[in-house]
N, C-alpha and C positions, 0 to 999 in steps of 0.2 A: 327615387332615393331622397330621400329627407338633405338640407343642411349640413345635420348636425353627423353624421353617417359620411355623407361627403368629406367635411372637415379630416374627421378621422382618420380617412384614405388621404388625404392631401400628402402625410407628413412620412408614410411607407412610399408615395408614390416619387416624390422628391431624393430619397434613400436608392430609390433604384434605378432611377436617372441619372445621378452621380456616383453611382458603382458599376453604371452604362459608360460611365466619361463623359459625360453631359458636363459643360461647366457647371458648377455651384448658383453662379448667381444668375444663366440664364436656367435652368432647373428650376428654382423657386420661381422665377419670373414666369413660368411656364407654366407653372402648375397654380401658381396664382391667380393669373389674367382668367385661364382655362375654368378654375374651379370657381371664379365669381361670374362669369357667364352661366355656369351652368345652373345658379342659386338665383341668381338674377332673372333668367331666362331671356335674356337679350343683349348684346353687346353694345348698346348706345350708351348705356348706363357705364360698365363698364370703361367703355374707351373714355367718356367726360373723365372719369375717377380716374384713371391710369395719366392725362394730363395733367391734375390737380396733385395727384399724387407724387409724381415726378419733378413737380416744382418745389411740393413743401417738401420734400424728401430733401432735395439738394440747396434748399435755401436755409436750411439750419445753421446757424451760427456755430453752433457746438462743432460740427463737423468740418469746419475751416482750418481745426485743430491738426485734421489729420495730415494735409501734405505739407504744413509747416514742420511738424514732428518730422515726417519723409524725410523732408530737404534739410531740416537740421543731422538728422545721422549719417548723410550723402556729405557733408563738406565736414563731418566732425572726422569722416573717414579719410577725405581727400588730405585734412590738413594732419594728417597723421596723430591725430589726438590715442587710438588704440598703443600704436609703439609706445610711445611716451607713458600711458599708463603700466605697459607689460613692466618696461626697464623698470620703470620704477619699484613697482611688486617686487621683482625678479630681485633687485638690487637690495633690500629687505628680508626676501624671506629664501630667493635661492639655495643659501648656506644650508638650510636643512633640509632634513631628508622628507621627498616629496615638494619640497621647495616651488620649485618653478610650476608645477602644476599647481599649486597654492596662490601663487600668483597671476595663472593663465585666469583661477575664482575670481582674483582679485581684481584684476583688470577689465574683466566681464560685467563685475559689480558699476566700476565705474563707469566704461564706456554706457553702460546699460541707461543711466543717468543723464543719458545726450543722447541717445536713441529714441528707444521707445520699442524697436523690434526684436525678436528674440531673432529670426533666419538673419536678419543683418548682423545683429550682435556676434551671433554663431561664424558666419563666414567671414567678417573682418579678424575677430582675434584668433580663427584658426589657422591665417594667415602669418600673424605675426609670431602665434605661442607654438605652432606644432614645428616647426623647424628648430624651435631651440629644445622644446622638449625631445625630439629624435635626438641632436646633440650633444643632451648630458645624460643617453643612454635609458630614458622613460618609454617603459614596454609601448607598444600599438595599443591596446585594450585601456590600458589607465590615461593616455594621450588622448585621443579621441574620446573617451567616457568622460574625462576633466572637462574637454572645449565645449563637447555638446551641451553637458548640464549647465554651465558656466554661460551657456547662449541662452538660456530660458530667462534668465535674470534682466533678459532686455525687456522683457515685455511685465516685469512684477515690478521691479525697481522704478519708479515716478520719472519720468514721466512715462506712461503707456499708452501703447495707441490701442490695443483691446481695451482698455478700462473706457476711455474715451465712447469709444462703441459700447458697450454697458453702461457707460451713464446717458447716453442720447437714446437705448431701445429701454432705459426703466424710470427713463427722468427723476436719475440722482444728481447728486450735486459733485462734477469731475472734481475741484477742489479737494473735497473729504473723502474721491475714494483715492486719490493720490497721497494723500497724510493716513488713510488705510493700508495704501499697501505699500509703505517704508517699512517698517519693523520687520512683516512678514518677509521683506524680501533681504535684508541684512538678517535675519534667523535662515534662510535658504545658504546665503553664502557661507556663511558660518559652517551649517552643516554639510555643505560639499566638502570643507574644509578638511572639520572633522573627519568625512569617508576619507578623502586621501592618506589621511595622517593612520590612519587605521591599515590602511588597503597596503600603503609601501612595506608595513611591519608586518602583515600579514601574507605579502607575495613578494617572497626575496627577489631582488633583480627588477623589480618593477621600477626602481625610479631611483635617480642619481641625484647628485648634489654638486652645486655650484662652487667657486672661491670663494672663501667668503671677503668681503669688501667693504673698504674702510668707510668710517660714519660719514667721513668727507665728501667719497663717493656717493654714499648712499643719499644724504639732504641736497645731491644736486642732481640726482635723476628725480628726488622727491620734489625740486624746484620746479623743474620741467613741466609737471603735470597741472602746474597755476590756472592753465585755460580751462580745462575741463572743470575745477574748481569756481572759476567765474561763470563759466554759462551756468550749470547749475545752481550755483547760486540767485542768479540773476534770474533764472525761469522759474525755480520753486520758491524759492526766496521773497524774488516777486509776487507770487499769484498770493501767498501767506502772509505778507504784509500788506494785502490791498492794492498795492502798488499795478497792479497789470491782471486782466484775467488772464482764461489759462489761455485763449488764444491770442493773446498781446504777447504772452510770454513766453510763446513758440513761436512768435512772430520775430522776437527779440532773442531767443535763442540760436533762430537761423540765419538771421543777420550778426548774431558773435560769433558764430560757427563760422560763417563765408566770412570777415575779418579776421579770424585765426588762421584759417588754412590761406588766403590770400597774404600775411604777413610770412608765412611759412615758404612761400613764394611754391604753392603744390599747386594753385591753379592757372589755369588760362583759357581760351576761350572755349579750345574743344572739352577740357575735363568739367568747365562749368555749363557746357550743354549736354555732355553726359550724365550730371547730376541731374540737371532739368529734366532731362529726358525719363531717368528712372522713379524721379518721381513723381514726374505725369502719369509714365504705365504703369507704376503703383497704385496712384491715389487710382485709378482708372478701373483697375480691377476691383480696389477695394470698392467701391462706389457703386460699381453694378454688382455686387455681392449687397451692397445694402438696400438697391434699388430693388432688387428681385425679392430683400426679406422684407422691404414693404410692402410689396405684391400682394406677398404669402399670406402674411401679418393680416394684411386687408380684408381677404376672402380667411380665415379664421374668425377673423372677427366676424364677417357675416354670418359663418357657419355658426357659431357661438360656442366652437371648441373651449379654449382659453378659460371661459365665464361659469360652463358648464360644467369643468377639472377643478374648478379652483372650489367650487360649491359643494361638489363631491366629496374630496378630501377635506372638507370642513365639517360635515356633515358625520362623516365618515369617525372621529375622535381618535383619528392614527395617531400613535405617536409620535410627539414632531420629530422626533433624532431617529428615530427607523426608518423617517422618510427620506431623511437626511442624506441617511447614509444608502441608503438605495440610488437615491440622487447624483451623488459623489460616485458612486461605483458605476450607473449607467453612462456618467463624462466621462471618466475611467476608460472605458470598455470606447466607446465611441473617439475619443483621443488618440486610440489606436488606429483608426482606418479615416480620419476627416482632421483637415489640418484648425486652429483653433478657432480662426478669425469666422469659420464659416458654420464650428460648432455653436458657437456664441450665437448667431444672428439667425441660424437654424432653431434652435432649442429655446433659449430666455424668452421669447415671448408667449409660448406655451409654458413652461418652469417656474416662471418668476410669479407670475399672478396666482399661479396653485401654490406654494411656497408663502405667500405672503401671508395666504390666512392659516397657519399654523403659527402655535404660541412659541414661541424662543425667550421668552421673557426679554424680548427688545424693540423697541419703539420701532412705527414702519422705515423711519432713517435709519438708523442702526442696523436694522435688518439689511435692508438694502445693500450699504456699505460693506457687513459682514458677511452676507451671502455673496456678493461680488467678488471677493476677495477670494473667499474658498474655493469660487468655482475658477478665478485665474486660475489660482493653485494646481487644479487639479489637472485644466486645459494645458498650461505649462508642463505639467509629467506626462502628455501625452505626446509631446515634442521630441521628448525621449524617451518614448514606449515603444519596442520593437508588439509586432513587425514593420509598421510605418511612421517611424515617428521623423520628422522631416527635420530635423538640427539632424541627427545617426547619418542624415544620406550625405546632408551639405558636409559634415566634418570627414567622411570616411572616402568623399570623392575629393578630395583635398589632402588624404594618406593613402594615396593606391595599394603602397607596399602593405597596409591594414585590411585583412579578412573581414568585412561586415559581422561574421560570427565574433570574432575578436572585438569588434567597436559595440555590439549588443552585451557580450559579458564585461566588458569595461563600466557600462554604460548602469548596469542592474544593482549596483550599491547606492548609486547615486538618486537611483529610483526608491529605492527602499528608505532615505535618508528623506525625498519628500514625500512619502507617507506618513511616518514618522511625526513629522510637521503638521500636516496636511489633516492629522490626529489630535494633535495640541493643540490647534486654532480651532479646530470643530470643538472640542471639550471645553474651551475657554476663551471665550467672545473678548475680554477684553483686553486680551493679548493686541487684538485688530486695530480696537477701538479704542486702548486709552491716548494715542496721541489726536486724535479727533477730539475727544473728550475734553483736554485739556487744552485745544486752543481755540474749540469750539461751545 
């Protein structure tokens, strides 16, 4: 069997390992080490490479980024930075109808801001927002459909720890795809928005309304939310004025975060080795999910999958936007049954190199940047894609008295609201790109 024939098999074989329950990141590891012996014809070679490979894997600078991001969303949760955003939203927009789920958007957007994860995002504010929305009488279906799409926001919104992972497997520049993907992700909360404000007028009884509450009320729960305004500023604010890369500025982010929640007086010793702890067995997972897709990545490359696809489709004079959207639709489809962090580090390094030689009329940065973005986009709708999209399970085990069937039709405007999007940014590049543009 050739290489290039093996390659091929590598990437069904990985697919049916992880629909085995094989973990993700030893799967790829498995079928990597496995499939460069077999191209190799000997394991000496291989095992040298799998030491060398293992070192530069995890000595990467860029990826330092990830368990400071962790640890920053772990004390921004402890110091109750989420509450303080909900009240605030709530205390603003409650009064009207759909109100407080407009706010559960709102607060998502923020928190999302000092996260980086959408499953964090999703399980802290479903804590805070679904008790209030059961009490001002907001159906199961629009409750749950509001928190879960409102959880995707963690990971589009800057800072992101998937983009992070995209810019380390296509050697962009994390910086520009962070000032990429603002816009898109304030047009996402927006448009949640909008489905609510549509959904309460369209399904009587779906969603109640607050008191409404004086200005005086309102700019002191708007006070409140000062901290979250300062670390963000301070971490994006930072990396764009030169002032701190972006890992200084998750370095500095997690130490505002541990000083907020420690003035808040929410920690002490055992809830700050519970932070520790989660985001040890975080970065821990994520890391052997990346170890294993350097594995894979490696024995592709031998096999010269990657170099072969990318030469094809060039060759080929497909149209670049029919590839596009076949592209978009196979994440799509795969978003459904693989959660994002593992669709990414699965796919892009096959995807992105065939992808790159098709004309977009935009430079190979630009491209980069704007293909990243689209594919967050679409990995993010996968989150809230029934049948498995993994925000639907954390939110609806968190509403028992909520049918799953009832959190999937809740859930399916909001989906339709990032297609929608996910349509405008594909048609028009510099929706993405002109705040890059402009201060790049």
């Amino acid at each position: 069997m050739t290489p290039l024939m093996l390659g091929f098999l590598g990437l069904p074989l990985v697919l049916v390992l992880i629909f085995l329950r094989v973990p993700i990141g030893l799967a790829m590891l498995g079928v990597g080490v496995f499939g460069s012996w077999l191209i190799t014809g000997s394991f000496n070679p291989v095992s040298a490479q799998f030491k060398n490979l293992t070192y530069s894997t995890f000595a990467s600078y860029s990826l330092s980024v990830v368990p400071l991001f962790l640890l920053m969303g772990q004390f921004a949760t402890l110091g109750g930075l989420s509450s303080g955003l909900f009240n605030a939203a709530a205390a603003w927009l409650g009064h009207r109808k759909g109100g407080v789920a407009m706010a559960a958007i709102g607060a998502s957007a923020g928190f999302g801001a000092i996260c980086g994860s959408s499953l964090a995002t999703a399980a802290t504010m479903g804590q805070v927002a679904l008790p209030e929305l059961k009490k001002y009488g907001y159906s199961g279906a629009l409750s749950t459909g509001a928190v879960a799409a409102g959880g995707t926001l963690g990971i589009l919104i800057p800072p992101s720890i998937i983009l992070v992972i995209f810019a380390v497997l296509t050697e962009q520049n994390i910086a520009k795809l962070f000032m990429g993907a603002f816009v898109p992700g304030i047009l996402a909360a927006i448009g949640y928005i909008v489905v609510i404000m549509i959904y309460v007028r369209m399904v009587p009884g779906s969603g109640g309304v607050r008191e409404r509450l004086p200005y005086g009320h309102r700019f002191r729960e708007l006070a409140k939310t000062w901290p979250v305004l300062v670390v963000f500023v301070a971490v994006i604010g930072g990396i764009y004025a030169g002032i701190f890369t972006p890992t200084e500025a998750a370095a500095v982010g997690a130490a505002g975060t541990f000083l907020i929640a420690l003035a808040a007086r929410s920690l002490d010793r055992k809830s700050i080795m519970q932070a520790c702890l989660a985001t040890a067995s975080a970065t821990a997972m994520i890391f052997l999910i990346v170890l294993g897709a350097a594995a894979l990545n490696s024995f592709l490359a031998l096999s010269q999958v990657p170099q072969v696809l990318a030469t094809w489709v060039g060759e080929q004079g497909f149209n670049p936007w029919i590839v596009m959207i076949l592209v978009l639709i196979f994440y799509l489809v795969m978003g459904c049954v693989m959660d994002s962090l593992s669709m990414i580090l699965l796919t892009v390094p096959i995807i992105f190199p065939m992808m790159s030689v098709l004309d977009f009329g935009l430079t190979p940065d630009e491209f980069g940047i704007w293909f990243g973005i689209i594919v967050l986009i679409v990995v993010e709708v996968g989150l809230i894609t029934p049948p498995v999209g993994m925000n639907l399970f954390i939110i609806n085990s968190m509403a028992p008295e909520t049918r799953l069937s009832d959190t999937y039709r809740g859930v399916l405007p909001f989906v339709a609201s990032d297609m929608v999007r996910t349509a405008i940014l594909v048609a028009f590049p510099p929706i993405t790109l002109w705040l890059v543009w402009m201060l790049y």
